[in-house]
N, C-alpha and C positions, 0 to 999 in steps of 0.2 A: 504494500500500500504506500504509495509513494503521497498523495496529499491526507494531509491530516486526519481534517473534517472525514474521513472514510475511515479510519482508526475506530475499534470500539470503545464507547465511551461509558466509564469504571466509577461506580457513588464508593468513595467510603465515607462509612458514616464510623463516626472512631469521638467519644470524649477527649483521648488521650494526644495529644497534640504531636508526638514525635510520633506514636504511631498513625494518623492520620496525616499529618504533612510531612515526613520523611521515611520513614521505614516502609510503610503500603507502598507510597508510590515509589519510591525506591527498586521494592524487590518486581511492584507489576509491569515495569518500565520492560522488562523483560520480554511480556509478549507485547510489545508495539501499540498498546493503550496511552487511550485520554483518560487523564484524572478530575473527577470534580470531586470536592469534600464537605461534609456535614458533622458539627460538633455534637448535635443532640437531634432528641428525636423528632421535634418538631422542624426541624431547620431540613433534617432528612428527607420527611414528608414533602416539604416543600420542594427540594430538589427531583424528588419523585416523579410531583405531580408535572411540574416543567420539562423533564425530559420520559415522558409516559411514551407509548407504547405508540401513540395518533402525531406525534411531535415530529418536529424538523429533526430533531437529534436526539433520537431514544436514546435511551440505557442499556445498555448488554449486557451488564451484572453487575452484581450491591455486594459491597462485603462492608459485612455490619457485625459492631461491638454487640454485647448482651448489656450489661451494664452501663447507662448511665444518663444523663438528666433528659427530663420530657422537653423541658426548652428553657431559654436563655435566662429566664427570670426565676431559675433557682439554680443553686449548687448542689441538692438531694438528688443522688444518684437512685434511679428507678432499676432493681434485680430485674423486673421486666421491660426494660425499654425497648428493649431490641423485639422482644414479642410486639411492643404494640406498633412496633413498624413494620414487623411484618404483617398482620392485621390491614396494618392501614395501606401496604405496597400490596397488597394481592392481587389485584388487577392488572397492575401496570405493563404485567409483558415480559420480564426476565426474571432469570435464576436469582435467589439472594446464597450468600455462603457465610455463616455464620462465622466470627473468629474471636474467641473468646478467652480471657485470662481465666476465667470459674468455670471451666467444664463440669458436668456432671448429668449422668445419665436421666434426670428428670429433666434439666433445660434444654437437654438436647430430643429427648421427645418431644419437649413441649415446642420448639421450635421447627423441628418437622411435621408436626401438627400443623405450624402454623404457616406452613408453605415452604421453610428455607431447604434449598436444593443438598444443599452439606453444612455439615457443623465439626470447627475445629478448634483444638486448643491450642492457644496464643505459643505455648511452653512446648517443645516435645517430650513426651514422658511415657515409661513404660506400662503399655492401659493392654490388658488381654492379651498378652503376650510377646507385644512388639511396641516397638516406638510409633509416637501419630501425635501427628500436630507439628505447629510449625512453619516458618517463611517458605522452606520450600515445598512443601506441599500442600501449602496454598496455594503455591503459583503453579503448580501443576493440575490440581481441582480446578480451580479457574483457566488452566490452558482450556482442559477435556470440555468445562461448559462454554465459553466461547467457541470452541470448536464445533459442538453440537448443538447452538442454541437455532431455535429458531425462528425465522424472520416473522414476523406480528404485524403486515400490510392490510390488516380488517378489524374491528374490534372486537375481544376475546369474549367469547359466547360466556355465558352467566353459569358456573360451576358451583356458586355457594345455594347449599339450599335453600336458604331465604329467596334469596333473589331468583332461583330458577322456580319455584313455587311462584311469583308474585311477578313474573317478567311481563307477561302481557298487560296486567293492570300498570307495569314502570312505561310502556311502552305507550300505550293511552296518555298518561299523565305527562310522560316526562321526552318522547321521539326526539333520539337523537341532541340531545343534553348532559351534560354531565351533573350528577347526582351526589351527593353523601347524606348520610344518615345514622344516627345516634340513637342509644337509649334513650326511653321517653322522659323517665324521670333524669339525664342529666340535660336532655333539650331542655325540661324547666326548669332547671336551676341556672342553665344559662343564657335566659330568655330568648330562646329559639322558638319560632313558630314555623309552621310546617304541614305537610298534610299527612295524619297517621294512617297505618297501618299495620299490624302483626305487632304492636309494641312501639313501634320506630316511624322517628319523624325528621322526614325531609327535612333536608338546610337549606337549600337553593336549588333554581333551574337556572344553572352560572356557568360560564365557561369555568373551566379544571382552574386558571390562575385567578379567578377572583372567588372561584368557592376555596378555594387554598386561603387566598387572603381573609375569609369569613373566618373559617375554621381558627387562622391562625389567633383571630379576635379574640373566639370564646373558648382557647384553649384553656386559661387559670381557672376556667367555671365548671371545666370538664372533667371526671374523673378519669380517661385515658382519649389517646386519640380515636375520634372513630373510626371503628374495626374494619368499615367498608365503605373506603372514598373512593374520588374519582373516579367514578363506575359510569362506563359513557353505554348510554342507552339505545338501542338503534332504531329505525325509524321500522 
């Protein structure tokens, strides 16, 4: 790939500042990637939502922290942040690969639960009989899914139960929009109004950067991000 802009283009989302602005991009300079980065989990989302799956410049893979703040206006590190970004990237169109200083086999179910392609620890150490974890076999996980990943030229059919239950009544309501929606009881506490349904109530019929900028509003009112954003509905 000789011009850039055709390079795949790589989120880390990392708290840790040498591991997100030096050692990631460091070791992924390797396979001929762009880098963009995110400190927390809100700032994540937001890079998410700009480079989505429908974008001039998707994403091709996220390597994301477990560990650490919802967003800039606090220093409390969230044990789940990195879940609620997966939650909230599940649409989007690429693998995420988890990379984490606190392995442990509940986070790591819990995060293939929640979409992530792979999950590795930060340390190499000897887990089940061999070493695992680690710079470089990071960058070898993320060779084999750039390798393998697939191109996302349509928008990705509705696989979360909710939403494949309820697609035709989104499809009525919302053709061809982008969409999020929240538990009902944290829509009122952070005076979100909306149209309910099964519990949950729409935030906007907004394009993906200005329902990002909503969201980013009544994130302090939220108890996590919501689980199922930028979800573009088709006509």
């Amino acid at each position: 790939m000789n011009d850039p802009n055709e390079q795949p283009l790589v989120l880390v989302v990392d708290d840790d500042p040498e591991f997100r602005e030096e050692i990631l991009p460091e070791a992924l300079a390797r396979l001929g990637v762009r880098i963009v980065t995110a400190k927390d989990v809100l700032e994540g989302c937001m890079v998410s939502a700009e480079h989505g799956s429908g974008s001039k410049d998707p994403l091709s893979l996220v390597v994301l922290d477990m560990h650490m703040p919802r967003h800039a206006k606090t220093t409390t590190i969230a044990v789940d942040g990195g879940i609620q970004f997966l939650l909230a990237h599940e649409f989007t169109g690429c693998p995420v690969v988890v990379f984490t200083a606190y392995p442990s086999y509940e986070n790591c179910a819990r995060a293939v639960r929640a979409g992530a392609a792979a999950y590795l620890p930060k340390g190499t150490q000897d887990t089940y009989g061999g070493p695992e974890g680690g710079i470089d076999q990071l960058v070898e996980i993320c060779r084999g899914l750039l390798d393998k990943r697939a191109k996302f030229d349509t928008p990705i059919p509705p696989d979360h139960e909710w939403l494949a239950q309820n697609y035709d009544w989104l499809r009525r309501e919302f053709g061809g929009s982008w969409v999020a929606f929240v538990p009902r009881a944290d829509a009122s506490l952070a005076g979100i109004a909306g149209i309910e349904r099964a519990g949950l109530v729409i935030v906007g019929r907004e394009s993906r950067e200005s329902l990002a900028q909503l969201i980013a509003g009544k994130l302090p009112l939220l108890s996590a991000i919501p689980p199922i954003a930028y979800v573009e509905i088709g006509q």
